[in-house]
Structure formats: C-alpha cells, structure tokens
Backbone as CSV, one residue per row, in Angstrom:
resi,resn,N_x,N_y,N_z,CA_x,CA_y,CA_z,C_x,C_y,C_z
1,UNK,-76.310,13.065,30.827,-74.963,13.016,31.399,-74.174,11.830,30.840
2,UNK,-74.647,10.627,30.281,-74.174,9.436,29.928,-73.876,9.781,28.326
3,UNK,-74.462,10.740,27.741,-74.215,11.094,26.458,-73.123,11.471,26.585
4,UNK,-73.321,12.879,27.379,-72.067,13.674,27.377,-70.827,13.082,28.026
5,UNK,-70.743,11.666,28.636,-69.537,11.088,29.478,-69.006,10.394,28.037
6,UNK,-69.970,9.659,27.347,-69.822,8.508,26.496,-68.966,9.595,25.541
7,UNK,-69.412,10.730,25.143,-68.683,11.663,23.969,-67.378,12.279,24.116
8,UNK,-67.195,12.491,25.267,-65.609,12.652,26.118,-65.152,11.858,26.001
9,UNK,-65.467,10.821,26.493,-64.624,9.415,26.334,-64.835,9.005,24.814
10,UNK,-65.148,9.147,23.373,-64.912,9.259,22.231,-64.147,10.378,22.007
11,UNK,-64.217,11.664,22.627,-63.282,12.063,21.711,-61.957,12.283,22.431
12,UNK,-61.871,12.152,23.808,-60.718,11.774,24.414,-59.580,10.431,23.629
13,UNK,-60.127,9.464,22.796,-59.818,8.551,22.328,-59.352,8.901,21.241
14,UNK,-59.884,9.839,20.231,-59.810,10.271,19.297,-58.631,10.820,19.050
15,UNK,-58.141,11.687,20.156,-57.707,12.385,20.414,-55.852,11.890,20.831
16,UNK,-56.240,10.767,21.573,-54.784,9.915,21.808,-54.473,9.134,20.530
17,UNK,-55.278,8.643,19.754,-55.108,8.352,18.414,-54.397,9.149,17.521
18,UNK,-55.109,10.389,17.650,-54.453,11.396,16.316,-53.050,11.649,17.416
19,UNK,-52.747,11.656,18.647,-51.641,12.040,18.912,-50.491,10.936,18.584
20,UNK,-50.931,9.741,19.139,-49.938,7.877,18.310,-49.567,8.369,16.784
21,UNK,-51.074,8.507,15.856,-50.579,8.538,14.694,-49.445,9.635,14.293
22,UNK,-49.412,10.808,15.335,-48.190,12.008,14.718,-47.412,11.441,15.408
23,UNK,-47.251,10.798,16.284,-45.806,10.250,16.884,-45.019,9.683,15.971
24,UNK,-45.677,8.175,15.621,-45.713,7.366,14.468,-45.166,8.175,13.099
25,UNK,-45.783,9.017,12.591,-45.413,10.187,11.660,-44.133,10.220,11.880
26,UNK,-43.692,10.845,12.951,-42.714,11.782,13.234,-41.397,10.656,13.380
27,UNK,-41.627,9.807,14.157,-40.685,9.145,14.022,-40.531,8.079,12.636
28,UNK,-41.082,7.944,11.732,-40.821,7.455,10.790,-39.940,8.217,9.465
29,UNK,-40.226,9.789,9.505,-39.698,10.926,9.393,-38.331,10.478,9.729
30,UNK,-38.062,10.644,11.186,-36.836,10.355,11.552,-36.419,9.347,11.249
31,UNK,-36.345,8.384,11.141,-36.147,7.074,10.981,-35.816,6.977,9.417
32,UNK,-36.276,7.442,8.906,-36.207,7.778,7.223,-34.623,8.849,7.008
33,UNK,-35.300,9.959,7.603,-33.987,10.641,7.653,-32.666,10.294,7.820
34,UNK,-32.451,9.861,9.325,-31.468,8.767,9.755,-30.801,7.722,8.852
35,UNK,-31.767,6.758,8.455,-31.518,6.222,7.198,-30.617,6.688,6.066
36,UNK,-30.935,7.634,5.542,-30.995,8.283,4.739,-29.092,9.136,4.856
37,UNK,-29.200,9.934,6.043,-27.741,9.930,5.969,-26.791,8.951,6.317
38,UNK,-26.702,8.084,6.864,-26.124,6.633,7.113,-25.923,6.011,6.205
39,UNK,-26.855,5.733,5.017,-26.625,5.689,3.251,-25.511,6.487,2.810
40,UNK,-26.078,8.046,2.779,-24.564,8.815,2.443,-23.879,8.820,2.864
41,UNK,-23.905,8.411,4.052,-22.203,8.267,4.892,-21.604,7.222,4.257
42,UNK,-22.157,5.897,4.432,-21.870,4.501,4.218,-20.694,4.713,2.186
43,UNK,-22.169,5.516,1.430,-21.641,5.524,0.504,-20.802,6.692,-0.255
44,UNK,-20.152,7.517,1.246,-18.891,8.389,0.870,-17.673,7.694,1.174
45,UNK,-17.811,6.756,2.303,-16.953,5.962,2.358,-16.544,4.905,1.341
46,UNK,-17.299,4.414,0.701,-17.092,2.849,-0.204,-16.982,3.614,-1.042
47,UNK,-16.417,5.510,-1.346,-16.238,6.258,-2.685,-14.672,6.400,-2.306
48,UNK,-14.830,6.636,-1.354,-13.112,7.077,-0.693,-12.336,5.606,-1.022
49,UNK,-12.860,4.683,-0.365,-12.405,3.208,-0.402,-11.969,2.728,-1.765
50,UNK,-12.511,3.041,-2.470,-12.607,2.503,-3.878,-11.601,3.337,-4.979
51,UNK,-11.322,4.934,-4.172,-10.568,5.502,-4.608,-8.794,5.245,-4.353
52,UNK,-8.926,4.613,-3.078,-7.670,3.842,-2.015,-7.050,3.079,-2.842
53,UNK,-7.940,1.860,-3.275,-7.577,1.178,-3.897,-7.110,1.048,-5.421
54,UNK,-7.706,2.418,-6.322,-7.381,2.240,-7.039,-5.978,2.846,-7.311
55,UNK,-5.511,3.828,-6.566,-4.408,4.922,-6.679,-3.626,3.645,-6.027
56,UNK,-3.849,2.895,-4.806,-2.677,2.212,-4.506,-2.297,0.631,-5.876
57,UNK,-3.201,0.649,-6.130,-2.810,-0.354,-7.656,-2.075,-0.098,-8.497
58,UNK,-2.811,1.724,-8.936,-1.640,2.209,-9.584,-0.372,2.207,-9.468
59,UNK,0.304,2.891,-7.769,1.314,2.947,-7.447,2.230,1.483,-7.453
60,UNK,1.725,0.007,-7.218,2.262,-0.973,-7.261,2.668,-1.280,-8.519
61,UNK,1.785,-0.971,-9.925,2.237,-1.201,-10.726,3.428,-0.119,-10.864
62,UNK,3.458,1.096,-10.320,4.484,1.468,-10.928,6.105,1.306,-10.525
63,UNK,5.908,0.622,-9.262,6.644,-0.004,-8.371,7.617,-1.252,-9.489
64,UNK,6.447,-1.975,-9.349,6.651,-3.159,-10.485,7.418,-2.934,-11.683
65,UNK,6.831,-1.959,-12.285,7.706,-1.296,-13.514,9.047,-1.238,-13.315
66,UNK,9.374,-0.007,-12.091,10.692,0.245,-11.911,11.599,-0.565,-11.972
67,UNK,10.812,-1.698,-10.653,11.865,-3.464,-10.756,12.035,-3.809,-12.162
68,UNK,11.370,-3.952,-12.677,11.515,-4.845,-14.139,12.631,-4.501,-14.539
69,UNK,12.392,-2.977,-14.643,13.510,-1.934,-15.895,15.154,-2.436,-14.762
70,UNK,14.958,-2.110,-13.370,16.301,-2.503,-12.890,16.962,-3.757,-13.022
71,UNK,15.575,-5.145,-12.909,16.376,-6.311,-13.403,16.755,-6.278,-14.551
72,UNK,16.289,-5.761,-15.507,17.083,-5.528,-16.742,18.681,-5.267,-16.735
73,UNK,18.849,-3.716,-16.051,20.100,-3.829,-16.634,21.051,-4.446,-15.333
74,UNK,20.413,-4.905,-14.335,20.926,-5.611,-13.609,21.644,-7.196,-14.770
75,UNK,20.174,-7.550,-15.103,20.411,-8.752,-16.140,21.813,-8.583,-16.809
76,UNK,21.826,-7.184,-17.470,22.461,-6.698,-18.539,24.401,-7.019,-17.636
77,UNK,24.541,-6.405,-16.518,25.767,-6.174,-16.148,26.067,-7.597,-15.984
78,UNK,25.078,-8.593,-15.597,26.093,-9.578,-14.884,26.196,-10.643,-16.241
79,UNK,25.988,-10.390,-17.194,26.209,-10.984,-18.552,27.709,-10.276,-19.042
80,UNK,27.755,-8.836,-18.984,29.037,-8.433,-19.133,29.855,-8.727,-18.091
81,UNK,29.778,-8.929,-16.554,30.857,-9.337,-15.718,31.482,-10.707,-16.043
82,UNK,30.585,-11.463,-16.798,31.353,-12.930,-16.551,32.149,-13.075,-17.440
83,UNK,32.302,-12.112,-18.553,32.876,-12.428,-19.518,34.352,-12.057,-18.642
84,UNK,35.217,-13.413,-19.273,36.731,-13.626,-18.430,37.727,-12.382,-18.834
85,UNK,37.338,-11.844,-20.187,38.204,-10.434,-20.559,38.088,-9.349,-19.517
86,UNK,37.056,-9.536,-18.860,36.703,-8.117,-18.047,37.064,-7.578,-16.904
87,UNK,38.176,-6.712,-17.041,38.726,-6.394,-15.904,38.142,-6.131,-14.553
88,UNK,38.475,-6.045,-13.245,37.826,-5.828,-12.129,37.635,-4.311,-11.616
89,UNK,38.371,-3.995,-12.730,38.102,-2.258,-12.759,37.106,-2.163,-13.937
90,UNK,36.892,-2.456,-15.025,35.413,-2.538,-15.791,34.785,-2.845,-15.069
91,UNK,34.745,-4.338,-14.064,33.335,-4.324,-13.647,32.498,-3.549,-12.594
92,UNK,33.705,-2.914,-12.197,33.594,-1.993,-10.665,33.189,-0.767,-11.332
93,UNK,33.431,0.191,-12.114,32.894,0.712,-12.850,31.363,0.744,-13.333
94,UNK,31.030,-0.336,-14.218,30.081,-0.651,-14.426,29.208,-0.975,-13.468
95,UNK,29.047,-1.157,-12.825,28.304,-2.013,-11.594,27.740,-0.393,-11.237
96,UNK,28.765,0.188,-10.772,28.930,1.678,-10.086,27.209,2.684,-11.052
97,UNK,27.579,2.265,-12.465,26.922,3.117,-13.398,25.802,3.145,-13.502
98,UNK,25.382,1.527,-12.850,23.981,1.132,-12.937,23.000,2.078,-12.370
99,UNK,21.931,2.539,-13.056,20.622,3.401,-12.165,20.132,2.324,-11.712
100,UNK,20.528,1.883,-10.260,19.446,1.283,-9.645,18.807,1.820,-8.012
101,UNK,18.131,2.401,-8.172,17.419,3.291,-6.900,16.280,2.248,-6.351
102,UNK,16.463,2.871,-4.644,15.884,2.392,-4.000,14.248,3.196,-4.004
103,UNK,13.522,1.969,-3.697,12.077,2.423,-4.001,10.932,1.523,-2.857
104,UNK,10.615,2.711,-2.177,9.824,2.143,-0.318,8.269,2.192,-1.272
105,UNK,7.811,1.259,-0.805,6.259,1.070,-0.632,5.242,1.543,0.090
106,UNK,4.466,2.532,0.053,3.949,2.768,1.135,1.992,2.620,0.994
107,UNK,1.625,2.018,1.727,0.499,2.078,1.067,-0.525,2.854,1.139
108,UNK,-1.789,2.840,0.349,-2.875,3.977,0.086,-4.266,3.079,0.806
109,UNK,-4.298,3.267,2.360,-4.980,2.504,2.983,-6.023,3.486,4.160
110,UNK,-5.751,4.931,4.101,-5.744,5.772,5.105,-7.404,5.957,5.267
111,UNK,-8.487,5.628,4.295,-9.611,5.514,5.072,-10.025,4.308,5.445
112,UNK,-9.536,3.457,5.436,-9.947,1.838,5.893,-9.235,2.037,7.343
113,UNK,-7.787,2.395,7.449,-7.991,2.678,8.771,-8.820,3.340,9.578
114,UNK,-8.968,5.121,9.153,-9.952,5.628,9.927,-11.161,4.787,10.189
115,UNK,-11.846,4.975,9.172,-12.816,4.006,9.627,-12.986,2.391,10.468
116,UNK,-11.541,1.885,10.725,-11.205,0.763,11.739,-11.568,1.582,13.575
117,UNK,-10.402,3.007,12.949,-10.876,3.574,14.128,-11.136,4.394,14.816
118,UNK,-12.157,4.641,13.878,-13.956,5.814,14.322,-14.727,4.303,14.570
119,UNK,-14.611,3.083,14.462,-15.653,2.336,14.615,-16.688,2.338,13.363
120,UNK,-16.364,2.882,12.558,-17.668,3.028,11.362,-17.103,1.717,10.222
121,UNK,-15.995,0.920,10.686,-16.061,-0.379,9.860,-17.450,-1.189,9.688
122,UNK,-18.302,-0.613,10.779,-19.248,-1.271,10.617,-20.708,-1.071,9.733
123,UNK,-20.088,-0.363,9.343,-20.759,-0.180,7.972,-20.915,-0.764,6.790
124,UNK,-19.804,-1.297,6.948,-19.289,-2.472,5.561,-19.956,-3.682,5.812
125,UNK,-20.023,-4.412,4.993,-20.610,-5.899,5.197,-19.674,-6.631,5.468
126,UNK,-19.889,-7.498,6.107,-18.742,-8.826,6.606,-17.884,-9.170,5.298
127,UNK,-18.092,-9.523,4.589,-16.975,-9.324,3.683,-16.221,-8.456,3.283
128,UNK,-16.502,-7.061,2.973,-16.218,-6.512,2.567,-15.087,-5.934,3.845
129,UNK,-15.520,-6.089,4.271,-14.465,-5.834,6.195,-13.330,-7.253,6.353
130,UNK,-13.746,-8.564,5.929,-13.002,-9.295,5.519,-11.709,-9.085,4.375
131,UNK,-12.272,-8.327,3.373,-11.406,-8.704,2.031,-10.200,-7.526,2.273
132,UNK,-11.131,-6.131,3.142,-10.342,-5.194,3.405,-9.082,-5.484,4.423
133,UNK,-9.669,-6.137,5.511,-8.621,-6.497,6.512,-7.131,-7.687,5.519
134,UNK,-7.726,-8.487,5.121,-6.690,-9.484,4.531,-5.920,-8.506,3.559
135,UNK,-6.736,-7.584,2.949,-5.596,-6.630,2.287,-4.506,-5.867,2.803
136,UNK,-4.931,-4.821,3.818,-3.886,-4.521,4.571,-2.961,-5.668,5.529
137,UNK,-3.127,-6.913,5.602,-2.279,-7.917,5.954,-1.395,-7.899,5.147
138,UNK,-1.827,-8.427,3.603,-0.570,-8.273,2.501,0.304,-6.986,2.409
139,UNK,-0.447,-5.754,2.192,0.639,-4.520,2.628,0.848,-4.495,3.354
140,UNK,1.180,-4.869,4.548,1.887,-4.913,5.964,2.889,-5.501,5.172
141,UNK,2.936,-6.695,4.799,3.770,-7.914,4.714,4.603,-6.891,3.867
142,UNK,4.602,-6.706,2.407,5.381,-5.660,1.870,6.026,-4.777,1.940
143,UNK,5.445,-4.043,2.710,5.650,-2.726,3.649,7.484,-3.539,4.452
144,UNK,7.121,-4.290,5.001,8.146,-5.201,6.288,9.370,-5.880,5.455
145,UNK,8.696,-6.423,4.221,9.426,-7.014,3.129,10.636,-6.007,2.549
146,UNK,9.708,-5.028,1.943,10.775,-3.674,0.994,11.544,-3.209,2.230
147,UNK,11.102,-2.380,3.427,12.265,-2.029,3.588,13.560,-2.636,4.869
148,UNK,12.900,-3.956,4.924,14.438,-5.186,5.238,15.595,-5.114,4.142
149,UNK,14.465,-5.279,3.113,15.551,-5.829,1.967,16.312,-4.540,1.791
150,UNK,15.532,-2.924,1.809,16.388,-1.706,1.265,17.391,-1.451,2.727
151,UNK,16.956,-2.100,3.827,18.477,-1.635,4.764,19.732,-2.771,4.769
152,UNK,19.149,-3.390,4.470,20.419,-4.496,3.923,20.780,-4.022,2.741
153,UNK,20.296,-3.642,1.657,20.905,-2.931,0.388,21.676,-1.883,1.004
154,UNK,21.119,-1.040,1.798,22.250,0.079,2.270,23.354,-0.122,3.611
155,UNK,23.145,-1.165,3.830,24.486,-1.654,4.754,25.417,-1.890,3.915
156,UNK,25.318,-2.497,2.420,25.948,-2.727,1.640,27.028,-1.905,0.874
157,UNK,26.037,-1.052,0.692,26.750,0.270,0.253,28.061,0.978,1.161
158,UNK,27.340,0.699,2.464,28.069,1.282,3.441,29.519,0.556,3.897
159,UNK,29.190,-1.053,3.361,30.188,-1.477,3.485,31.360,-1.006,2.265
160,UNK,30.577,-1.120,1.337,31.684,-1.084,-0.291,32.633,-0.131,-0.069
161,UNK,31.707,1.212,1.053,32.152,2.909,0.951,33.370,2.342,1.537
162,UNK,33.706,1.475,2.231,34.662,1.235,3.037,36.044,1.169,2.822
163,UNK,35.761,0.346,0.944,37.062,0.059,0.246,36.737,1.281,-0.705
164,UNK,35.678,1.646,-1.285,35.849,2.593,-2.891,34.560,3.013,-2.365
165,UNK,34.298,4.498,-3.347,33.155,4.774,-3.066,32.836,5.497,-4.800
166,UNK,31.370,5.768,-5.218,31.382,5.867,-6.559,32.504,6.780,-7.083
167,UNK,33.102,6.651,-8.054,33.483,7.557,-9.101,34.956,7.622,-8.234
168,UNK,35.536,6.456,-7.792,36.969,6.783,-7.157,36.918,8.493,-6.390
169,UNK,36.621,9.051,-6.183,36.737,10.309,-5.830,38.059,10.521,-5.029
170,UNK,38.202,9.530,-3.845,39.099,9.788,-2.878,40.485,9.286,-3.626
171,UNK,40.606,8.374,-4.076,41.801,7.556,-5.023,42.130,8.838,-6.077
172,UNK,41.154,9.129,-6.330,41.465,10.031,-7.814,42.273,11.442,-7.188
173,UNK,41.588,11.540,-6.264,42.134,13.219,-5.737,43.375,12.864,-4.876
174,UNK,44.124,11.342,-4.972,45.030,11.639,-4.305,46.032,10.984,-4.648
175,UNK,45.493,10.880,-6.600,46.548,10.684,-7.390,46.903,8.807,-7.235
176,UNK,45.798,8.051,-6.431,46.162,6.849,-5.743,45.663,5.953,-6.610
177,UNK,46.385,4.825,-7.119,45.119,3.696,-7.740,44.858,2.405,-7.088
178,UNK,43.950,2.312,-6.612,43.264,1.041,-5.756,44.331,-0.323,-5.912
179,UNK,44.653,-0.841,-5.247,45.045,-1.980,-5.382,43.581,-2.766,-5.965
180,UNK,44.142,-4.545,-5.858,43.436,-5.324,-6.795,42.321,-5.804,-5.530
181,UNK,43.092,-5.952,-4.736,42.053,-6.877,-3.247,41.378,-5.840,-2.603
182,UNK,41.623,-4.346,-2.843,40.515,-3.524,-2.431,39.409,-3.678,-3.120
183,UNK,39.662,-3.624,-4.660,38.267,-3.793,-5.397,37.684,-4.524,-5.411
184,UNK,38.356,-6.121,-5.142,37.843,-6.992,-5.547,36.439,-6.795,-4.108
185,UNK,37.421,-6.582,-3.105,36.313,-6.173,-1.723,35.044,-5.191,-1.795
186,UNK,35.247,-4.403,-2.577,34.569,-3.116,-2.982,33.438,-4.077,-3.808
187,UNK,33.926,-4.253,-5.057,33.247,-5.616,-5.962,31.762,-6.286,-5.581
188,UNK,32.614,-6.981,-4.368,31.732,-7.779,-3.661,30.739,-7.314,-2.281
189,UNK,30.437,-6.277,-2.168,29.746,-5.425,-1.394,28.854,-4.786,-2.583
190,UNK,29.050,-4.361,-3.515,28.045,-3.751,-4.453,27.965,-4.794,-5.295
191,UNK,27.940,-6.400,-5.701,27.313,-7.418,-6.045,26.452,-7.264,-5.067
192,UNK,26.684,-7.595,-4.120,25.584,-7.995,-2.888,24.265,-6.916,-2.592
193,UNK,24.771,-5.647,-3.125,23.903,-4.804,-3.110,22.738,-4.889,-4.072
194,UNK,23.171,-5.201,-5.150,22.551,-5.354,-6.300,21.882,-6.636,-6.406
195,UNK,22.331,-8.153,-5.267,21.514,-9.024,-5.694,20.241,-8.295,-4.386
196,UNK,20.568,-7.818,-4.007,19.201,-7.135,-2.791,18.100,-6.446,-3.704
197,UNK,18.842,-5.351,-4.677,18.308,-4.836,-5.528,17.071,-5.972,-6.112
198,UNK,17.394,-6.830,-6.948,16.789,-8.598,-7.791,15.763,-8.058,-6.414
199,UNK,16.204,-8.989,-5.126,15.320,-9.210,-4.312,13.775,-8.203,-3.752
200,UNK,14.161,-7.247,-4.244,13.308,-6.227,-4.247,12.536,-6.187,-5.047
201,UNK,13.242,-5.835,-6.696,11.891,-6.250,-7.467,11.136,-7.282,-7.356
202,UNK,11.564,-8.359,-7.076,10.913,-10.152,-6.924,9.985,-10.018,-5.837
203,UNK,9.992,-9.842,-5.244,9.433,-9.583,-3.766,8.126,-8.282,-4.205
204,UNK,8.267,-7.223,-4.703,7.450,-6.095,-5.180,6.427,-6.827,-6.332
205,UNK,7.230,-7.588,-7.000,6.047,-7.751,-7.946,5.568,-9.292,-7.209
206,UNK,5.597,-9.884,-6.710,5.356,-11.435,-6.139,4.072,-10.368,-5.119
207,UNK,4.717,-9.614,-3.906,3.531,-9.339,-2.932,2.451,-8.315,-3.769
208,UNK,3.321,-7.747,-4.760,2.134,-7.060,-5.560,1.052,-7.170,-6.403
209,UNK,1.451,-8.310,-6.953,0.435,-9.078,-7.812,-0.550,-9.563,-6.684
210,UNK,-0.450,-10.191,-5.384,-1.301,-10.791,-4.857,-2.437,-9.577,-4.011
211,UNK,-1.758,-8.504,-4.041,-2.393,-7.171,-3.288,-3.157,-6.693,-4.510
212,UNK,-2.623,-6.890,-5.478,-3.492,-5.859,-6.451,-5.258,-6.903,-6.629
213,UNK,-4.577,-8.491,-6.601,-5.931,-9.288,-6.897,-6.990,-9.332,-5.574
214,UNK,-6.086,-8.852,-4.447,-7.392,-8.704,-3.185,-7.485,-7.615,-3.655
215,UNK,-7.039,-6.235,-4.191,-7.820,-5.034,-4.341,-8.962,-5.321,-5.398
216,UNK,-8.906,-6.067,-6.539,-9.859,-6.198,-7.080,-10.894,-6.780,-6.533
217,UNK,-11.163,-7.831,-5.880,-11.749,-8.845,-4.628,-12.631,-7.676,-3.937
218,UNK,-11.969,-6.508,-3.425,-12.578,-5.733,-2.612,-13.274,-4.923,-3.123
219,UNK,-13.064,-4.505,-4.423,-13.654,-3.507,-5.588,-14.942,-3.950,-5.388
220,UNK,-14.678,-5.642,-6.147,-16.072,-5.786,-6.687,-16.795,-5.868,-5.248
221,UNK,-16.835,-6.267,-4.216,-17.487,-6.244,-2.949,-18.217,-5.329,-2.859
222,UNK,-17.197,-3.869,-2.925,-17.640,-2.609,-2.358,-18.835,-2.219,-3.328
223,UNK,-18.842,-2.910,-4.272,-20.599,-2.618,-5.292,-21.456,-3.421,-4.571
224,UNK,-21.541,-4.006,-4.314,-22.436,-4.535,-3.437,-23.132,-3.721,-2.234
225,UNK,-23.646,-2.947,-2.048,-23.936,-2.011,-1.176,-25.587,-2.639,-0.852
C-alpha cells in the first residue's frame, strides 16, 4: 500500500509538472505573439510617421519656393516704384499685375495626433515623443503665424477695394478717371498688402527651416526602434 501511495504521489507530481510546463508553453506562445504584433503595430506607425514627415518637408519647401519667387518680383516692383519718373498710375498698375497669391500652411501631422489620441504615443520612446511633440509646437506656431499675416493681407485688399479695385473696372465702365488722392489711397493699401506678402515669405521660410530641422531630428529618432 506504501508503494502504491508513494507512486500516486509520483505520478500525481508528474503530472502537475507536465501541466506548469504547458502553461509555461502556452503562455510564452502568447507572450511571443503579443510581442510580436505590438512590433508591427509600433512599426506601422514609425512607417506612417516617417511618411508625415517627409511629404510635410516637401510641402514647406514648396511653400518656401513660392515666397522666394514672390519676393522677387515683389523686389522687382519696388525698384521700379521709386524711380521719381513713375507715375502713380504706373505704379498702381504695376503693383495690381504682380502674381502674388496667398498660400495657408497646413500641416502633415495626422498620425502623431491619432496616436496622441488612441494613447498609442506610447509606443514611441521618450524622445522620439519629445522631438515629435516640439515639432507640432513649431507648426502650430506657423500655422497661427501664416494665417494672421494672410487676414491682414486681405483686410488690405479690402481696404484698397474701397478706392480702386484691379483693372479699374468700375472707373473704366463709367468712362471715370480716378482722381490723384484716390490712388494715391488705393496705392497705399496694396503697398501694405504686399509688405504682408515679404512678411509671409520671411516668416514661411524662418518657421520652416526650423520645422524641417526637427523633422529631420525626428527621422533619425524614429530608426531607432
């Protein structure tokens, strides 16, 4: 009877053993698994992220571009206004002719938010959640920057419309020619528009240069996995 108690109680033992070790199994299985998609999650995100950043770089530079080409012929007109030959109807004209379009910023940030809030920022490493956050600080700032400066550019406009509006239209169709102190008023509402214009590019490429060097900052981070 002491055989047969002692052998129960071996293989009763045996028996809770082989059951620990498939537990053990099983949850390491899981645990692996788990792992395993949390990796691919982690690293569909830092694919999306990386894609954010690069399309929104792009877009700044092309931002940047635009300014340049407008301070140009911005440059260009107010070299021909000063000259003392130039009537206030040339320069009203000219001024008028300039392509200078307004151009909003918007940024390419839309899975760094989600992921702020699904809570899965936490996926990222402290830096990399660092470099991201200080980035969207600077596009905020831009974002707030461009379009101050573009509704003050278009108050401007709105004022000029007041005295002239492009291409004489209303003067012309009614056979009328502007006096001198309308234009000069007109004049000076689309100067003002145009130094907003300056202020835009300056401002686009100043906050852009510093956004594009945290996007790089964050690039190289996001290899870091």
């Amino acid at each position: 009877m002491e055989n047969k108690t002692s052998k129960y109680f071996k293989y009763a033992i045996g028996e809770i053993i082989l059951v620990v070790i498939g537990i053990l199994i099983a949850l390491s299985i899981n645990n692996w698994n788990e792992n395993r998609k949390l990796k691919n999650k982690t690293q569909g995100y830092i694919e999306s992220l990386r894609s954010d950043l690069i399309r929104d770089t792009t877009n700044i530079n092309n931002h940047i571009g635009v300014g340049k080409s407008q301070l140009l012929e911005i440059g260009k007109f107010k070299s021909f206004s000063a000259q003392s030959t130039i009537s206030i109807e040339q320069k009203l004209d000219s001024s008028l002719n300039l392509n200078t379009l307004f151009y909003r910023y918007f940024p390419i940030n839309q899975t760094f938010l989600d992921m702020q809030s699904s809570g899965n920022s936490a996926l990222l490493t402290e830096d990399q959640r660092r470099a991201l956050i200080e980035l969207g600080y600077l596009q905020n700032r831009l974002v707030i920057a461009n379009d101050k400066i573009i509704d003050i550019a278009i108050g401007e406009i709105s004022e000029r419309n007041k005295y002239i509006t492009e291409g004489y239209d209303f003067y012309k169709s009614q056979g009328i020619e502007p006096d001198k102190n309308t234009l000069i008023k007109a004049l000076l509402h689309q100067h003002n528009r145009l130094e907003e214009m300056e202020d835009l590019a300056n401002v686009m490429e100043r906050f852009g240069t510093m956004i594009k060097d945290k996007s790089k900052e964050a690039l190289l981070l996001l290899e870091q996995l």
